[in-house]
Structures are given as C-alpha cells and as structure tokens.
C-alpha positions as a printed Julia matrix, in Angstrom:
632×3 Matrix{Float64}:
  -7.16   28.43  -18.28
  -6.69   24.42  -17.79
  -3.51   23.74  -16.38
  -1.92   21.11  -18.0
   2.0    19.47  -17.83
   3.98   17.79  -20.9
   6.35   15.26  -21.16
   8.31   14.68  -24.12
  10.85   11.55  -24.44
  11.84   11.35  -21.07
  14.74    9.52  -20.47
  16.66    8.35  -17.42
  19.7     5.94  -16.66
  21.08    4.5   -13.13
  23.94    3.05  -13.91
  23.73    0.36  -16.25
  20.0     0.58  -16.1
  18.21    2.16  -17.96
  15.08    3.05  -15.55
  12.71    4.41  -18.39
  13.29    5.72  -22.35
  11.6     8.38  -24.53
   8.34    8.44  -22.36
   5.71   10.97  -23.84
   2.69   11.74  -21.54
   0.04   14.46  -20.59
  -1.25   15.2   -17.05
  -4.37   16.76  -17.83
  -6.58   19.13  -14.97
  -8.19   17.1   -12.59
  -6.1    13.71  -13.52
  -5.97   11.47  -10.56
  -3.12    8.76  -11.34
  -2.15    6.24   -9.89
   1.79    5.03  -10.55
   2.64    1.04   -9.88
   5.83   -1.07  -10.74
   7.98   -3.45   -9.17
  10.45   -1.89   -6.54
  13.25   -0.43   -8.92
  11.33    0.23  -12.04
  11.56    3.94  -11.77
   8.91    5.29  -10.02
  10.34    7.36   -7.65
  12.87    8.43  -10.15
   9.92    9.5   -12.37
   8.07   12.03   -9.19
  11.99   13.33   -9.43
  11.3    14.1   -12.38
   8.23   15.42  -12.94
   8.99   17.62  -10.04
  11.92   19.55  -12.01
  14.59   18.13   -9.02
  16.09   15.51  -11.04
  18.27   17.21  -14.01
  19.82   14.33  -14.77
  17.49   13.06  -17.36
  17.05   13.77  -21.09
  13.82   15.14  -22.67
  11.63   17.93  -21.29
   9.28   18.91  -19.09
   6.45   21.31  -20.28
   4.39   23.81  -18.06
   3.59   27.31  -17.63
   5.22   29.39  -15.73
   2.48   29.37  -13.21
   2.53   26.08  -12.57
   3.04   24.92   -9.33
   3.77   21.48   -8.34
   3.95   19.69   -4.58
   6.14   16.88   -4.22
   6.07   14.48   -0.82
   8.78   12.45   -1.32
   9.37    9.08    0.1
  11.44    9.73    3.01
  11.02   13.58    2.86
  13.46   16.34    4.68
  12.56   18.77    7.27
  14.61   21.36    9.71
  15.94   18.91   12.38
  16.13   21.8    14.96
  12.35   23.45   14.19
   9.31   22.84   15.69
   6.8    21.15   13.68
   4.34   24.26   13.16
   7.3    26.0    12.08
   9.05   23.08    9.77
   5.99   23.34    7.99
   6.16   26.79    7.23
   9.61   26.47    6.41
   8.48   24.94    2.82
   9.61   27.46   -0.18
   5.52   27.44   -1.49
   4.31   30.45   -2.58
   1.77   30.63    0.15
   4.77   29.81    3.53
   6.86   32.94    1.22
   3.98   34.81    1.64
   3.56   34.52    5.22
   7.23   35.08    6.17
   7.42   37.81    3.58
   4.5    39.7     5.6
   6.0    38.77    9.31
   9.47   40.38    7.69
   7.37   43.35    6.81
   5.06   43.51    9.86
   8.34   43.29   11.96
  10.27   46.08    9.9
   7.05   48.05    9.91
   6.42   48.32   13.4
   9.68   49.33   14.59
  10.41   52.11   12.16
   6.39   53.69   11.92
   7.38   56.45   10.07
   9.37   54.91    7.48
   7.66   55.27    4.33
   9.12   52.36    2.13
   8.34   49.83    5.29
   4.79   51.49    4.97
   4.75   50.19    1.66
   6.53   46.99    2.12
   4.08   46.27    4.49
   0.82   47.17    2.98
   1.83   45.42   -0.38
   2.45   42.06    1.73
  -1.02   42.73    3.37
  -2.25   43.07    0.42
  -0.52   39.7    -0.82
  -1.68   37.4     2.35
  -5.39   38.27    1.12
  -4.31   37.41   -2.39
  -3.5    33.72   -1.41
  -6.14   33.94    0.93
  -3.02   33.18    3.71
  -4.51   34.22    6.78
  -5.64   31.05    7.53
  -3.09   29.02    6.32
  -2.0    28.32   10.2
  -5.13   27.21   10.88
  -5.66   24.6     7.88
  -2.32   23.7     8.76
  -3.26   22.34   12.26
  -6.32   20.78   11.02
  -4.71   18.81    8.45
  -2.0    18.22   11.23
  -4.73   16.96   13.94
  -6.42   14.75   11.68
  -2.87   13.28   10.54
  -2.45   12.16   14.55
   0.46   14.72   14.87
  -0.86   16.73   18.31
   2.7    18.26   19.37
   3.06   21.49   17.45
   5.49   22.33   19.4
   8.08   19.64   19.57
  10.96   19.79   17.65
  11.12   17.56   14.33
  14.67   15.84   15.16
  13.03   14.35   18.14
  10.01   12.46   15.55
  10.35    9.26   14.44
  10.32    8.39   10.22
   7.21    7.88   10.54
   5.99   10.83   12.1
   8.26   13.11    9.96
   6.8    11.59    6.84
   3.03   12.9     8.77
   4.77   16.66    9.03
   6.4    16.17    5.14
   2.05   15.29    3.76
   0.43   18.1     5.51
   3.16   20.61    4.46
   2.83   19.37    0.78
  -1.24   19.41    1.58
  -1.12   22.64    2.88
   0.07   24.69   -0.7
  -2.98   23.45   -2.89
  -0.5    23.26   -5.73
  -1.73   22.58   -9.52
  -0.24   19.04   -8.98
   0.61   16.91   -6.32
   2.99   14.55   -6.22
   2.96   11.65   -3.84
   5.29    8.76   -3.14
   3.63    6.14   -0.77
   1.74    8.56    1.35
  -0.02    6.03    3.5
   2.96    4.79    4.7
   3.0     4.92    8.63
  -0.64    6.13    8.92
  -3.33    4.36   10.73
  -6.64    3.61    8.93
  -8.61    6.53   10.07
  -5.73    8.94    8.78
  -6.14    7.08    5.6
  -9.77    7.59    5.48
  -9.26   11.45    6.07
  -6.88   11.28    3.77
  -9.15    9.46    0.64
 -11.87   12.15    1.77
  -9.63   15.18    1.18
  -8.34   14.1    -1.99
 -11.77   13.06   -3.61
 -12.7    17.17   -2.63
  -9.06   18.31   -4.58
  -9.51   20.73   -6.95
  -5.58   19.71   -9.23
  -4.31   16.96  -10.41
  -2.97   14.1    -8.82
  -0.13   11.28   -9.16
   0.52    8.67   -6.54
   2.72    6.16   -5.94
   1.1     3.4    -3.65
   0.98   -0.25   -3.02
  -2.72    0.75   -0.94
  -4.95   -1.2    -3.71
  -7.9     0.42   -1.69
  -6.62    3.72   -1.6
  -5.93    3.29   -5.3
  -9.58    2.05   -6.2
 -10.77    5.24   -4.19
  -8.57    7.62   -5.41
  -7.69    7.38   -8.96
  -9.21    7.72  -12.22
  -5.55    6.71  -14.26
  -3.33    3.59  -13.82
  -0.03    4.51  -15.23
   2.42    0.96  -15.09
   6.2     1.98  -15.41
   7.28   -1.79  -16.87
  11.22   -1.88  -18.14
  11.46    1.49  -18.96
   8.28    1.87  -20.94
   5.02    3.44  -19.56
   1.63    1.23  -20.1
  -1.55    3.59  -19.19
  -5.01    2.51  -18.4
  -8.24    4.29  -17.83
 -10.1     4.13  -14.02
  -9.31    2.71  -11.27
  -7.5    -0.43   -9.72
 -10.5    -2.33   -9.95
 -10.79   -1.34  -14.08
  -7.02   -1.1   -14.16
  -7.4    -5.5   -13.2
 -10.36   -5.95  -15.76
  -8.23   -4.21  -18.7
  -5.0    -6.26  -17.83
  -6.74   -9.33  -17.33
  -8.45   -9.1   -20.87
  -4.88   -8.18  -22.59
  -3.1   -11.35  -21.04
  -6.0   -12.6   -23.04
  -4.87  -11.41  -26.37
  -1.09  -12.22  -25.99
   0.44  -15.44  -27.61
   2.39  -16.12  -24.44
  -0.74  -15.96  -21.72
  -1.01  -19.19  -19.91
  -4.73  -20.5   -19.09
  -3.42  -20.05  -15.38
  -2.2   -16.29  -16.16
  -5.78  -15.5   -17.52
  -7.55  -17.12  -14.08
  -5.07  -14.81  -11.79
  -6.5   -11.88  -13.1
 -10.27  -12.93  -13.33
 -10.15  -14.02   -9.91
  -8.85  -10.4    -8.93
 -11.58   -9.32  -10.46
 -13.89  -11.14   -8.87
 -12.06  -10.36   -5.09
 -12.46   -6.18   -5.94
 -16.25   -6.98   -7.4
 -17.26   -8.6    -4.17
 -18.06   -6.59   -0.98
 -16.39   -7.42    2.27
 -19.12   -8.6     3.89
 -19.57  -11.46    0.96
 -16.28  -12.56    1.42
 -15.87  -12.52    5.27
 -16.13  -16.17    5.79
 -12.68  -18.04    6.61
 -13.09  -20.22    3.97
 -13.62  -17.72    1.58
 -10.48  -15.36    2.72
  -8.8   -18.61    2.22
  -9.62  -19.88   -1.26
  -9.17  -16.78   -3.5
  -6.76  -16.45   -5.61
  -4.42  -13.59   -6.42
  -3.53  -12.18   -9.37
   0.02  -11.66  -10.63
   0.36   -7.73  -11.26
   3.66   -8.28  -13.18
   2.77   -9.9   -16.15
   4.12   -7.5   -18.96
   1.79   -6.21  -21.91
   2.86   -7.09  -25.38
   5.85   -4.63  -25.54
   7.22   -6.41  -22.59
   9.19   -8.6   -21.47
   7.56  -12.29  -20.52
   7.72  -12.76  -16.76
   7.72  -16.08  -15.32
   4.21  -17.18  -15.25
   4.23  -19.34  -12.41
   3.37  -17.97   -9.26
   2.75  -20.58   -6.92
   5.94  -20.96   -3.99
   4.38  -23.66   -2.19
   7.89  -24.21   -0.61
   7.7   -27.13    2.02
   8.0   -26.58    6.01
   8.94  -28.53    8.81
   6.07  -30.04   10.62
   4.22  -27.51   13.05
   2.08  -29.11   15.58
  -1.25  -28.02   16.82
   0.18  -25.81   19.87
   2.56  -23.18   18.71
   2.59  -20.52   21.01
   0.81  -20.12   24.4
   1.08  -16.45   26.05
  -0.31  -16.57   29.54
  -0.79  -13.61   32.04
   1.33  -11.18   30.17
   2.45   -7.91   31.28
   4.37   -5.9    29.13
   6.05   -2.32   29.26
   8.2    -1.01   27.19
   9.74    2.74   29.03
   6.91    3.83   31.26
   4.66    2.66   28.28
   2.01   -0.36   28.93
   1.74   -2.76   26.32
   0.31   -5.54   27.41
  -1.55   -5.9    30.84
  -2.45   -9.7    31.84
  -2.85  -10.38   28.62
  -3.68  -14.28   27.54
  -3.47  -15.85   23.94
  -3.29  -19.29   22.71
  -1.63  -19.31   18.95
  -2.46  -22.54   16.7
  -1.22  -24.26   13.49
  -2.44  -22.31   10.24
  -4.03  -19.45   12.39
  -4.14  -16.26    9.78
  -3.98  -13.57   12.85
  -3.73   -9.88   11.7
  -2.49   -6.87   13.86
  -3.34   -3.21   13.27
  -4.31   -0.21   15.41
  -3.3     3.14   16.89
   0.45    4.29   15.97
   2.95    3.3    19.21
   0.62    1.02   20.66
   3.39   -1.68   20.72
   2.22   -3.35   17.66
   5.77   -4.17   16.61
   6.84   -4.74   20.27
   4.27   -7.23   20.52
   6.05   -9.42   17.27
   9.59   -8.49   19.12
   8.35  -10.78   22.26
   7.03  -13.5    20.42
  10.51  -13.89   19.16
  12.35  -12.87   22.33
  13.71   -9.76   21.44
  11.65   -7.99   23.89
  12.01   -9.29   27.96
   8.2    -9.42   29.66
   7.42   -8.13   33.17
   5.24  -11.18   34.14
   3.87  -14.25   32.65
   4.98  -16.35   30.51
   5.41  -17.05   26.6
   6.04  -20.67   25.63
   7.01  -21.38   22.16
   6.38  -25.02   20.49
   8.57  -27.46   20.08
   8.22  -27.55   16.37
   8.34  -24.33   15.79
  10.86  -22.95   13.21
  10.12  -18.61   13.17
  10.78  -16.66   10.14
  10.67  -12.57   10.83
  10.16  -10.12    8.7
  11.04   -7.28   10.32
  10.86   -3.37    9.09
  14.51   -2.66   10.18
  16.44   -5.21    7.59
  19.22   -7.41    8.54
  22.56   -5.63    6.67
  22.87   -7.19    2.77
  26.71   -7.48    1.93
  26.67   -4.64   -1.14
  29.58   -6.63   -3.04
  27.65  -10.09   -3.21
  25.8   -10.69   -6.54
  21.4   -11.23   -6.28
  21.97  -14.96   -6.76
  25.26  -15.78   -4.68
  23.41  -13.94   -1.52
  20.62  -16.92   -2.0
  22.72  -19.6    -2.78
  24.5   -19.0     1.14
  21.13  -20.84    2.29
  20.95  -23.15   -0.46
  21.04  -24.6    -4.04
  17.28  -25.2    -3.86
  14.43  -25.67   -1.81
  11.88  -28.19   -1.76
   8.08  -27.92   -2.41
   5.03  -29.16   -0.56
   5.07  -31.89   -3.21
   8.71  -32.53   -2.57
  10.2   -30.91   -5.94
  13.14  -28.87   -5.54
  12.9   -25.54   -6.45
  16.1   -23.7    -7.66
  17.22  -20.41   -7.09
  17.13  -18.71  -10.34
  13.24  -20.02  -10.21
  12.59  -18.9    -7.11
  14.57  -15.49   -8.2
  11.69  -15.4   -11.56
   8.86  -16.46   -8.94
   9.99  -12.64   -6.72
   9.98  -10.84  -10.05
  13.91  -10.9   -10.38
  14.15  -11.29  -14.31
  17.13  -13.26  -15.65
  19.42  -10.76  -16.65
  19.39   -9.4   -12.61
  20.41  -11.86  -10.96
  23.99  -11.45  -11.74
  23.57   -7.8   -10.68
  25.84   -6.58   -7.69
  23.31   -6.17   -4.31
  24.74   -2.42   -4.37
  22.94   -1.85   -7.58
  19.55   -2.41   -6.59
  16.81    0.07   -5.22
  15.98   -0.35   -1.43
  12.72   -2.19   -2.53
  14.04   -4.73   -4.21
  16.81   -4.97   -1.58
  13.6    -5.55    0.8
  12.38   -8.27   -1.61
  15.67  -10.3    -1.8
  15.25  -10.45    1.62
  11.97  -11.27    1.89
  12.57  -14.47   -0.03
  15.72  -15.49    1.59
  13.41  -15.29    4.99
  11.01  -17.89    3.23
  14.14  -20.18    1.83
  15.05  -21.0     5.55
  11.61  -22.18    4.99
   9.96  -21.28    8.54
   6.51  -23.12    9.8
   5.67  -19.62   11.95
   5.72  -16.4     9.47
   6.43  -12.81   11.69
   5.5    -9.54    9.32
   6.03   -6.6    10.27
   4.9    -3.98    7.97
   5.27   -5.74    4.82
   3.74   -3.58    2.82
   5.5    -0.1     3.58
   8.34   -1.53    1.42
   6.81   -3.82   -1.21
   5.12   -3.36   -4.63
   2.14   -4.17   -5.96
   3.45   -7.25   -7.63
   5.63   -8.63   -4.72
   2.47   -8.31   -2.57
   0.32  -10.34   -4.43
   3.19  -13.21   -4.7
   3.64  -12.71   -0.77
   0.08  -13.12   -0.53
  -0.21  -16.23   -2.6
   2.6   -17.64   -0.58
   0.48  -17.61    2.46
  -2.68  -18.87    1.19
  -0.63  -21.89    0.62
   1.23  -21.58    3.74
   0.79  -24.58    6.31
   1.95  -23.09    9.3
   0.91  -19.58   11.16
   1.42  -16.32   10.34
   1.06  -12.87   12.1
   0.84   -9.77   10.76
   0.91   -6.36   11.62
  -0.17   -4.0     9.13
  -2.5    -1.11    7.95
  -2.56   -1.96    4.53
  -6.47   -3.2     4.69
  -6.31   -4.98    1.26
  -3.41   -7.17    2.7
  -4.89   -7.53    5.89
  -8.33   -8.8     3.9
  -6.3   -11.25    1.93
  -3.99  -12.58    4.61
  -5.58  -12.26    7.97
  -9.09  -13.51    9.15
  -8.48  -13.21   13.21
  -7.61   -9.65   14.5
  -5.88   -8.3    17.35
  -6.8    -4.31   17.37
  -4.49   -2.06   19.19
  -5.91    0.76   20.95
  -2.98    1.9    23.32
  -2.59    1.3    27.14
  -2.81   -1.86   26.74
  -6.28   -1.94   25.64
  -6.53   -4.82   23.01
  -9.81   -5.9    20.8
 -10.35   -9.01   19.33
 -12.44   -9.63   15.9
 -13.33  -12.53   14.01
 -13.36  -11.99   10.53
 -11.58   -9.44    7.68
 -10.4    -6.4     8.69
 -12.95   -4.26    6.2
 -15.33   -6.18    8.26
 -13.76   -4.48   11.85
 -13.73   -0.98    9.86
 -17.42   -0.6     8.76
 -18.14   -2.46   11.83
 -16.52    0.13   13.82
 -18.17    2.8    11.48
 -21.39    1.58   12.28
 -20.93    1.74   16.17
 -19.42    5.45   16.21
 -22.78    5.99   13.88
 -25.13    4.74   16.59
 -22.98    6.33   19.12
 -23.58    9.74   17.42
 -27.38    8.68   17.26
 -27.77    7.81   20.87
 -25.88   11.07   22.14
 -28.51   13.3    19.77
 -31.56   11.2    20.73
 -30.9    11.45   24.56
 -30.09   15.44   24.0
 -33.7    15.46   22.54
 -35.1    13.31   25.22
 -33.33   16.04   27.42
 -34.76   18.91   25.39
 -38.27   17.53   25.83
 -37.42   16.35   29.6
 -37.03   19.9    30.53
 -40.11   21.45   28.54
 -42.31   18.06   30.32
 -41.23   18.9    33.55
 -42.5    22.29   33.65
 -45.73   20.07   33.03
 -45.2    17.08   35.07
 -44.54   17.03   38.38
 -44.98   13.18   39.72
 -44.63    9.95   38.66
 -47.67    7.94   37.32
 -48.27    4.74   39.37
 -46.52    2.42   36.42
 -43.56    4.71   36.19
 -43.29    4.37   40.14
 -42.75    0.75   39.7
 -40.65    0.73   36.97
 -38.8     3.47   38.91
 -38.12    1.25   41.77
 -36.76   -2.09   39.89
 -34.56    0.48   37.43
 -31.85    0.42   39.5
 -31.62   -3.49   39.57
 -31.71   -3.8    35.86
 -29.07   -1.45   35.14
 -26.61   -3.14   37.8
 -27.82   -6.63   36.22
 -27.14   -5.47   33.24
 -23.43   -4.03   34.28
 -22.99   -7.36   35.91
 -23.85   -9.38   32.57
 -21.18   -7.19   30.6
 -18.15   -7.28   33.32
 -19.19  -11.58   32.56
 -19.42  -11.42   29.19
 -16.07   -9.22   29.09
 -14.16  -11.8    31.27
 -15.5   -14.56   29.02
 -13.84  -12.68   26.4
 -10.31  -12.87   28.17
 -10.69  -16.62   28.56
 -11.61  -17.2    25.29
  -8.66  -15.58   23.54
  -8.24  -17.94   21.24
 -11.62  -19.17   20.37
 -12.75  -16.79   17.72
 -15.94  -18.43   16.68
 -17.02  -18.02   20.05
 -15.31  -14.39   20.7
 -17.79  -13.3    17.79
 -20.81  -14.06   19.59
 -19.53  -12.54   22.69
 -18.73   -9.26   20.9
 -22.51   -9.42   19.33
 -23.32   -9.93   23.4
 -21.67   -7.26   24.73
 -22.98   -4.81   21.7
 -26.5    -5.49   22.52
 -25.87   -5.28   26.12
 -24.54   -1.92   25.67
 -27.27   -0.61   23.48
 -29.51   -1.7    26.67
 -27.33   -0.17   28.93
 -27.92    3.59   27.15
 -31.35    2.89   27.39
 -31.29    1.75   30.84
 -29.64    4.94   31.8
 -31.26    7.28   29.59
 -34.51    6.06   31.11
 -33.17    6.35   34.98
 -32.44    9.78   34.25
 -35.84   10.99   33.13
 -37.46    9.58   35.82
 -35.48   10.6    38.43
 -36.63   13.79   37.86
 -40.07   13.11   39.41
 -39.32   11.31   42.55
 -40.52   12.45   45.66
C-alpha cells in the first residue's frame, strides 16, 4: 500500500499574521522536500503542523491510521536527568514502546515464573520485538550516535550543550524509520563529516522526507521537491536546489515586474551550482560571482525590493589589521592555540571550520578581546573598526518597533559611492517588506530577530566583519544578501562556519580546526579542502592495503629467500639515511609552514611539499621493513 499524507486548506495565524492560508498539498511515498522561506514565513509552524502537534490551525490533515511520522524539531526536548542511551529510548515510537513494553514484561516475568498471564505478557512482547525487528534497535542506535560525534552514552543529557542535544534529538528521530520524517535545520551544529553521513543515510531512506535547511548543498543532495512558503502561500517546484534556481530564474523571466538585474542574479546562480569546485577555486573567481536573490516572489506574490546590492561605505582599513604572534591559548584545561602565529590583512576572505569544541568560536572571542591569552601577543590596527556577529545575540528591547531599533544608529548610511542609504531601504534590502517595519520587535520569529540584528551590526558600518555561525540562524534569502554584502566588502572578514556553500562563496583562505591545538591551513574553497581531504584518507586506505599485501607476500618470500642480493645490500645500507633525510625535509617544510602563516600562495605549495614527501616517506618505510628481514 503507498503511504501517502493530505493536506486540505491549511490555515494558520500568529497574531496579526497570518503565517499561511488554505494550503492544499500531497506528500507522496518516497518525496524528498525540501522547505525554504525567509525567517518567519511559517516554516516551522508548518513541520507543527504536519506533525499533528499544532491544533491551532484550520483545515485537515489526512493519513491512515498507520501512519507514522518523526518530527526533529528545531531546538528539540529531551529528559534533562537521563542518560543519552536512555533519552533516546525515552521517545513514545512504536519501536522505544516496544522495547520498554518487553523489559516491563521480561522483568514481571522473571520474578513471578509461574504466573501464567506474565507467561503470556511476556511471550506476546517477544513476539512483538521480532515484529519491529527491535532487537537491534540499541545497536543502530549507537551507530547512528557514533557517527553523529556523540561518544558518551552514558552522560546525562542536562549536562550537553544545544548543540549536542540537537545530535541526541536526530538520531532518536533516525532511529524509528517512520513513514515521514520531519526535519527542521538538521545540520545545525554538525561538522562536515556528520553531514556527509548524514546525506548518505538519507539518499538509502526508504519514506518520505521534508526538510527545512538553509544547507544549499545538502539541499541539492537530498531533495527531489522545493516547496517555497512565500506570504502565506506555498510555490512548489520539481528537483533539486540546483533545478529549483533554473525554474525561478526562468519565471522572474516571465513577470512584468523582473528587472534585467533580477534575471542575471538567478542565471549567475545557475552558473555557480553548474560549475564544479575545482573550476571555481581561483580567488578571483570566488570573488566575482554573483548571488542570486532567493526572495523574489512568483506572480502571486508580493514584489520584493529588487535591489540587492548594500555596498554600505567603511572607514579606511589599512594594509595591517591584525598581527597574532606566539599565541598560546587555553580555555579550562583545554588547548586552543599553542604558539600559534598569523598575520591578518585588508580584504583577506579567511574561513574557519573543523571539529566541534575545538575553540573555533574562542578563537573569534580573542580577536575581539573577550577571551584573555596565556602568552603572546594580539595587536589590532589602528584603523580597525570590528563588527561581530556572534551566535549568542545582544538582548533586542521587545517594545521597540523594526524601524525605531535602526534608527538608534542612524537615519541613513552612506554607500561606497557616497549615497545615503535610508533605513526603510536598507529594511527592503534584509527582506523586511513595508508593512513590517512598524511591527513591534516582540512580534517577530527568532530568525528575523537574528536578521535585524545582523543589519544593525553592518549600519555601524565596521571595516573588520567577525561571523560566527551565520548560517545556523539565517534563511536562504538573508544568506545570499549577506553574501553579496561581502563580495563587495572592502575590509576583512572571518568566518567560522560549516555551512560549505557559504564557506565557498565567502571564504578563499582556511584555518581547519582539528582539536589540541592542531590547526591546518588551505588555500583555496572549502569544497576544495573536503575532496582534498577525501582524496588523502583514499590513498591512506590504499597504502595501508598495499603494504598488508606487500606483508602477505613478505612472509610467503621469506620462506623462499633467505639473503639479500648484492643491490638490495646497498640499498639496504643508505635506507636509513634517506628516510631520516626525508623526516628532516618534512620537520623544514612544516616549520616553513608556521612562518608563512599568512602567505597562502606560498602555504599551497608547501602543503603539495609535504604531501609528496609523505607519500615517499610510506614508501621509504614500507621498503626498510622488507628488507630488514634479510639482514645478516
């Protein structure tokens, strides 16, 4: 039987808004959508729901009775006091039921033997684990778990931060297998290889899908459906993001009110998701695209202010903005940074990613002298005006209106060009229609609190940008304006992030961190550093399985061979200096790497360097070791 759900003129209301009206949709078997609006619109109001936990809506949801639906909410809640193991099993899904039902039973059972109706009790909830195939539910559990980086089963889930929480909250809605799954920003606070496992498992899902996501990669690999939720209507479009920008770019073609400009924003998206990494991995190519403006509203919408560009004027930066010398950072008994040297210039695009806790955000903190070093020193230019974005918000005053909350920094701005700029433009420009910005700050959704805020940070107009995280709180649409801002922007900016669309738009010097201070360096995008990195663990894996054959064969030779010839004796006794010349040349080529913190043209050809040397190394080694089988 295919397993469908029904919606008939859904309605729902907040307040004075009216989030979306008499929406009629099918999710079909095997339906992988993917669900995008500006922060507010209604998306996770619409997951509500879908899911059957939001009553407070008109019109109907139809299923069967059988149908079972998952739901990992945003910010989702777990038993405080329970260990994670158990806090997952704590879920009300058929298959946790089961497996509590049957510990009841198995516990009733086994203390009264010769009661007849625990007999029963328990047999029928044996006979109900192999039904949902339970038994090894604990086990799928962990592996899902392991692969999501949470390793402490046992530690209780009060003690996790959001972000690890949010890890328990995705494997426990993983875990049921449900007819559909619900998700609201699930890559939120997970590094790229979770994200990875995660694309991999849901490609191999056997139900149906909808996400909410600002990931464009995830969304390009995951979905086959683009749902937009745009002022309370519901705008769907066949495949992925990439089709998803082809479709919308040729209907701002058909409508009256599409600009020339409008029409080029979308073709040049286009173009970006059409070219591979590797084609556009040059700096002057991650500079010169152009970004597409996801908010412009099909026919039945409303017109959005077509003008996208916030070229908004900064003070003058000069060529030396911050110098880090001899660093050492710890933050509880956890290393950071360990002599760690960095010289920052004007209109450097430097992007930070890496392991979860490696002091990513500590490592912005310092910069701006939140966060005391051990050792070293950090010295700031004199020209330098910061601007942080960080992902704990500075309090909004709920009782101030959108526009008076701007206005505290200023009537205006001024452009690159020197034109001022007035608020209710720059209000249009950050997707804040008209009729909002009246609206009470206590009235809007947390994301488009985090977007007011956003562009009050870039009316103080700062030379030295500091974003942390951007993306876990932004749309779509406020991305690609944030992301336009800085390809205009004339002073620095640094940015930590896992989002590796952003980071391929916004960044084209990396600082990778790896934990324990332990710090890579990459010129170039940051799907560049991924398949990169791919391609080493690949030869890795190679290397290991070749030198286990070599092995293999060693051991069925040297039943054979007993001696060296006379030209493996002589390669046997210069061996030893070629491997230590060759450890010698990486230690150099390593220190050169320190030195040359800044210089990422030339920090490229070291890393090519040290890759080949390393290659030689295993050979060097894999060589000794055969050989010094045979010595006398």
């Amino acid at each position: 039987m295919v397993e469908t759900l029904k919606a008939e003129n859904l309605t729902k209301t907040y307040g004075e808004k009216k989030l979306f009206e008499n929406l009629d949709f099918t999710i079909n078997e095997h339906d992988r959508i993917g669900l995008i609006g500006t922060n507010g619109s209604g998306k996770s109001s619409l997951l509500n729901t879908i899911s059957g936990i939001d009553s407070d809506v008109t019109g109907q949801i139809i299923t069967s009775k059988a149908y079972r639906i998952g739901y990992l909410k945003q910010h989702p809640k777990l038993p405080e006091n329970m260990t994670v193991l158990d806090a997952v099993f704590s879920g009300n899904q058929s298959v946790f039921q089961v497996i509590r039902h049957y510990e009841d039973a198995l516990n009733n059972y086994s203390n009264h033997p010769d009661n007849k109706e625990f007999e029963k009790a328990y047999l029928d909830a044996e006979a109900h684990m192999n039904e949902k195939d339970a038994w090894n539910a604990e086990s799928r559990v962990k592996t899902v778990l392991n692969q999501l980086k949470v390793t402490n089963l046992n530690q209780k889930v009060g003690t996790m931060s959001g972000g690890q929480q949010k890890r328990v909250g995705l494997a426990q809605v993983l875990i049921q297998s449900p007819d559909l799954l619900l998700l609201d920003e699930p890559t939120n606070h997970l590094d790229f290889d979770s994200i990875e496992w995660l694309e991999q498992y849901l490609a191999k899902y056997k139900g149906s899908l909808v996400v909410v996501t600002h990931d464009r990669y995830f969304l390009n690999q995951v979905v086959n459906h683009i749902w937009e939720l745009s002022f309370g209507g519901l705008y769907e479009y066949p495949g992925n993001y990439q089709t998803y920008v082809a479709k919308k770019a040729e209907l701002i073609s058909e409508q009256q009110y599409a600009s020339h400009k409008e029409q080029q924003l979308y073709k040049q998206e286009l173009k970006w998701m059409k070219t591979g990494a590797k084609a556009r991995s040059t700096k002057q190519n991650a500079r010169i695209e152009r970004f597409n403006d996801l908010q412009d509203k099909v026919k039945e919408g409303p017109n959005i202010e077509e003008n996208v560009d916030i070229s908004m004027g900064q003070q003058r930066l000069g060529k030396k903005v911050i110098e880090i010398k001899n660093v050492d950072l710890k933050v509880a008994d956890k290393t950071i940074l360990k002599d760690f040297s960095m010289l920052i210039q004007n209109q450097q695009r430097i992007g930070i990613s890496g392991e979860n806790g490696a002091g990513k955000s500590t490592f912005l903190n310092m910069i701006a002298g939140l966060c005391p070093i051990e050792s070293g020193t950090i010295e700031i230019g004199e020209t330098v005006k910061l601007g942080y974005y960080t992902q704990q918000m500075e309090p909004i005053p709920d009782d101030k209106r959108v526009i008076s909350y701007l206005t505290d920094v200023g009537q205006n701005v001024v452009d690159q060009d020197g034109n001022k700029i007035s608020v209710t433009n720059l209000l249009e420009q950050f997707l804040f229609p008209k009729f909002m910005h009246g609206t009470l700050i206590r009235k809007l959704s947390g994301g488009e609190k985090r977007r007011l805020y956003l562009l009050k940070l870039l009316m103080e107009q700062p030379n030295v940008l500091l974003l942390d995280e951007p993306t876990n709180n932004l749309d779509i649409g406020t991305l690609t304006v944030l992301e336009d801002y800085i390809k205009h922007f004339n002073g620095t900016t640094i940015t930590v992030s896992h989002d590796r669309y952003f980071l391929d738009k916004v960044a084209d010097q990396l600082l990778i961190f790896d934990g324990n201070a332990k710090i890579e360096r990459y010129t170039g995008v940051f799907t560049d550093y991924l398949s990169n990195k791919r391609e080493t663990k690949q030869n890795n894996n190679k290397i290991k399985n070749k030198k286990s054959l070599i092995s293999n064969k060693t051991k069925i030779d040297s039943k054979q061979k007993t001696k060296l010839t006379y030209a493996e004796r002589l390669e046997w006794d210069k061996i030893e200096t070629k491997i230590d010349h060759n450890e010698q040349q990486i230690n150099e080529v390593k220190s050169e790497m320190q030195k040359n913190g800044s210089n990422y043209d030339k920090l490229a050809d070291l890393q090519k360097q040290l890759y080949e040397l390393n290659h030689e190394s295993e050979n060097l080694i894999s060589r000794w070791e055969y050989l010094s089988q045979f010595v006398d």
